[in-house]
VEXMIZA-574887 format. One line per 4 residues: number of its first residue (from 1); their letters; for each residue z negated, y, x negated of C-alpha. Coordinates in steps of 0.05 Angstrom, whole numbers, always signed. Each point is the difference from the previous one (the first is absolute). Layout:
N
NUM = a = Z/Y/X | ...;
This chain:
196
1 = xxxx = -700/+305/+234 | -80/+4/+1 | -32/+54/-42 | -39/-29/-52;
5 = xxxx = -68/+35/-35 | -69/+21/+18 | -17/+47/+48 | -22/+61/-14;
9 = xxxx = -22/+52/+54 | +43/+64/+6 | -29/+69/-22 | +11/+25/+56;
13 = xxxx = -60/-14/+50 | +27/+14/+67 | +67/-40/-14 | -41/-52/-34;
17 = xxxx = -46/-6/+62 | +57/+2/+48 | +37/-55/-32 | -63/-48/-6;
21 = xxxx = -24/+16/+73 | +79/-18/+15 | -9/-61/-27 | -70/-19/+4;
25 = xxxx = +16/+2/+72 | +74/-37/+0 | +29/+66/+35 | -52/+4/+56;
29 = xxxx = -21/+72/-36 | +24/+57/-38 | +76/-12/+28 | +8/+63/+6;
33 = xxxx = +10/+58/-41 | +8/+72/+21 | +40/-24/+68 | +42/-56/-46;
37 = xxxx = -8/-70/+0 | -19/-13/-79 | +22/-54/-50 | -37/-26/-65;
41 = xxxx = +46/+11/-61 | -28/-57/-64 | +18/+24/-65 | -10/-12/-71;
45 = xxxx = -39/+61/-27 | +54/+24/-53 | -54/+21/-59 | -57/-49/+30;
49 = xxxx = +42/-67/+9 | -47/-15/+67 | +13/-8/+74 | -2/+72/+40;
53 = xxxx = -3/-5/+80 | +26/+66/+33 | -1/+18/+71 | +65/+29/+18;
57 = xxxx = +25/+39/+61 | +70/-52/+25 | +56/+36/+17 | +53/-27/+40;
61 = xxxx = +71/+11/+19 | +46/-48/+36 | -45/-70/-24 | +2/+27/-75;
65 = xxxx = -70/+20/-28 | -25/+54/-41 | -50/+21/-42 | -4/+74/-24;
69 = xxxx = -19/+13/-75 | -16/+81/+23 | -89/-3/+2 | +0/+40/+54;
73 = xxxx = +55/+46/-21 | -30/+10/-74 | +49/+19/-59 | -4/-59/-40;
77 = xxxx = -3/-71/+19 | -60/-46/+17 | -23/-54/-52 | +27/-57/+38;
81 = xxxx = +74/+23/-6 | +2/+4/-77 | -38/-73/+9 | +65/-24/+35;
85 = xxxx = +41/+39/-42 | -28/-37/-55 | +15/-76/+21 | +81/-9/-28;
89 = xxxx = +3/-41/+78 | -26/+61/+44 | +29/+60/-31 | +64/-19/+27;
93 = xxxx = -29/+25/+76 | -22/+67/-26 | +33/+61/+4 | +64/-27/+43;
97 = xxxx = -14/+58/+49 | +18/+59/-50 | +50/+40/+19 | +62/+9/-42;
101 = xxxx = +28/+72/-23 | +44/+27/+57 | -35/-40/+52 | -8/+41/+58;
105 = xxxx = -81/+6/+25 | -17/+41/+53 | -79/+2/-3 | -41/-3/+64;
109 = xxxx = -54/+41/-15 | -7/+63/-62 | -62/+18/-25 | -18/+51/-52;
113 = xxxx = -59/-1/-37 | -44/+68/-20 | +14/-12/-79 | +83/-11/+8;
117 = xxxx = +44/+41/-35 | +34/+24/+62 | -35/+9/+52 | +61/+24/+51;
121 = xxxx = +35/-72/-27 | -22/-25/+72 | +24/+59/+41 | +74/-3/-40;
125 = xxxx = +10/-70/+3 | -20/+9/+82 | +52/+52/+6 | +48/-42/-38;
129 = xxxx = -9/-55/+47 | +10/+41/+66 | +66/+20/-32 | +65/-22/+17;
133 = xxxx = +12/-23/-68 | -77/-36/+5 | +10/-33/+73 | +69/-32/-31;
137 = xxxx = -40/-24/-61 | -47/-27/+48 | +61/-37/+33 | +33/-31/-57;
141 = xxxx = -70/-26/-16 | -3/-42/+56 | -47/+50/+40 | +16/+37/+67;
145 = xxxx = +15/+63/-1 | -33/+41/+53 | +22/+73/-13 | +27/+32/+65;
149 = xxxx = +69/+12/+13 | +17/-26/-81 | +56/-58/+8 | -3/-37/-75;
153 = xxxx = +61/-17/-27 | +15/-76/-11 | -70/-28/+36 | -14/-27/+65;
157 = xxxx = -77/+0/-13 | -13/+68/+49 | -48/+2/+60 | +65/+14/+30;
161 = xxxx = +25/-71/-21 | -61/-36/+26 | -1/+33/+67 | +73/-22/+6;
165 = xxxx = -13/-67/-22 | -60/-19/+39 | -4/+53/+56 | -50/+54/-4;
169 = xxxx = -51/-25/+50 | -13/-56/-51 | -16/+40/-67 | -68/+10/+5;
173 = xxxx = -14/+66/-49 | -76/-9/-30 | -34/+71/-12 | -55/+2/-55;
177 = xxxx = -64/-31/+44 | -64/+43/+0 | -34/-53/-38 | +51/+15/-68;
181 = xxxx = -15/+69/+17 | -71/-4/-6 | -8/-41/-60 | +39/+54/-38;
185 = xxxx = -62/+30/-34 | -27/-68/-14 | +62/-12/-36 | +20/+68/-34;
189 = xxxx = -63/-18/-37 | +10/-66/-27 | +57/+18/-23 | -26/+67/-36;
193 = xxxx = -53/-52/-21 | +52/-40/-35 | +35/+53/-25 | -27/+60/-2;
């Protein structure tokens, strides 16, 4: 179903610009964003009733796509997902990925900020997840656990179990390259930008 309305140019100037170069040049520039091949997202402005454009970083997984409504990890959404939450025929894609109470999550990576309440949250939930009662969370959420010498009850998703299953010489283990190492500073502070 086409999108029908005038367009109206984002507030946003460098997703604005993105999304025109995009265009102007029928995907020849401005593909890429941050590393990720990009998408442009037309809405219906919810307040304004006009056409938005968005450049969007597209995820995907297995042939399904994705767009993100985080702005770069930000604690409230971007316009264009309360202009899809708007339209009664989009808002039925938004917020399917939600996780439900009891729903074990194991995250990949914890950050604390310097204003949070609790500072040492990081450093317990660390320990937590080293412990035998954390590495068999880890297992009946669908992750591997790794702990030495810990044997998790009712899961086959060990190191263990994949050495077994596909012979040892074939896991290839990735370390952290030197290149995630040295963009640390770069990105401890965009995210104390963000968040303080």
């Amino acid at each position: 179903m086409p999108l029908q309305g005038q367009y109206a140019p984002g507030k946003s100037a460098w997703a604005r610009e993105h999304a025109e170069q995009f265009e102007a040049s029928r995907g020849a520039e401005k593909g890429m964003l941050k590393g990720k091949p990009i998408v442009v997202v037309t809405s219906v402005g919810a307040q304004t009733g006009k056409l938005r454009k968005t450049a969007l970083m597209r995820v995907e997984h297995g042939g399904t796509y994705a767009v993100v409504a985080s702005m770069g990890g930000a604690t409230k959404h971007p316009r264009w997902y309360y202009n899809l939450k708007a339209n009664p025929q989009l808002a039925s894609i938004l917020d399917w990925t939600y996780n439900k109470d009891a729903t074990p999550r194991v995250p990949r990576g914890i950050g604390i900020t310097v204003k949070a309440a609790s500072p040492a949250s990081a450093k317990l939930f660390l320990n937590w997840v080293y412990s035998k009662a954390g590495q068999q969370a880890m297992c009946d959420a669908s992750f591997t656990a790794f702990r030495n010498k810990f044997v998790p009850k009712n899961c086959t998703n060990t190191l263990a179990d994949v050495y077994a299953k596909v012979g040892q010489k074939n896991v290839i283990l990735v370390p952290f390259s030197q290149k995630f190492v040295n963009d640390q500073p770069a990105y401890k502070k965009r995210w104390h930008d963000i968040f303080g």
